[in-house]
N, C-alpha and C positions, 0 to 999 in steps of 0.2 A: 837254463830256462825251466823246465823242468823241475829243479827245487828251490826257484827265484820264487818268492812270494806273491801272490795273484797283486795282492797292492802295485806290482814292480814289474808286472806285464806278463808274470812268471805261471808253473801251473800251481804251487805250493806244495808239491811231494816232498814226501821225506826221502833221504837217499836209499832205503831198502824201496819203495813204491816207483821212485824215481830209476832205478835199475832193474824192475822187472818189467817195466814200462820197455825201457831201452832193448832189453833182449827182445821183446815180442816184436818190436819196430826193425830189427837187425835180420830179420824173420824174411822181410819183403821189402828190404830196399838195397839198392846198392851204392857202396861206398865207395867213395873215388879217392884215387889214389893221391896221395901226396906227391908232387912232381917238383923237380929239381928248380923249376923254375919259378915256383910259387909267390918265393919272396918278392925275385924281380917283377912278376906282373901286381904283386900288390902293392907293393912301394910304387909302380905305375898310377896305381887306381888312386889309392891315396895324396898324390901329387895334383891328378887331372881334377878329382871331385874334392879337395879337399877336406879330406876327412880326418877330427881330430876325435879324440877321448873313444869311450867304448865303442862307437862304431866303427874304431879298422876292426875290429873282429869281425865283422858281418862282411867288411871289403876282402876279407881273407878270404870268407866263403864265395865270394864274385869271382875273385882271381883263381879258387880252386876250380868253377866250374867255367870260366874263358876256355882255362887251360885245357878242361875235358866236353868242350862243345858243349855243356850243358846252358839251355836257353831259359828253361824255367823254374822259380823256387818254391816251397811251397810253405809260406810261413803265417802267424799270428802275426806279427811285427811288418804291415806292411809300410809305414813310415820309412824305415830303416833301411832300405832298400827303394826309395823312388825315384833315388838318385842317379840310379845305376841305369841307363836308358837302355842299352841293347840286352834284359833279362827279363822275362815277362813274370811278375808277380802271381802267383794263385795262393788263397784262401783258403782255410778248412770249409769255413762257409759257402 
């Protein structure tokens, strides 16, 4: 997202701007874990809603946070996700 092109929903960084971005954001959030069962609950998500071409990546993120009780996301991209009924969407805006 981040060095995806503004055209492409993206921010247009280059990968040096695009990784000092990242460490500052690494600063104040936290990161969930990768859990054993990640696959099985995405290959779930992906079955119930349907999901073909680049957005199982975004159902990967749903499945990561089922698995870690995490209820809200916080993206640009709120299309991509309205799918997903039990996560509550928020905006930069």
């Amino acid at each position: 997202m981040a060095t995806r092109p503004v055209k492409n929903n993206g921010l247009g960084l280059t990968p040096a701007a695009a990784d000092l971005l990242i460490s500052k954001v690494e600063g104040f959030v936290f990161r969930l874990p990768d859990l054993d069962d990640t696959y099985r609950t995405w290959r779930d998500l992906v079955r119930a809603y349907q999901v073909s071409g680049k957005n199982a990546h975004d159902t990967r993120l749903v499945a990561c946070m089922q698995l870690n009780r995490v209820m809200h996301i916080l993206t640009f991209n709120i299309d991509d996700f309205k799918r997903f009924h039990d996560i509550t969407i928020v905006t930069p805006s």
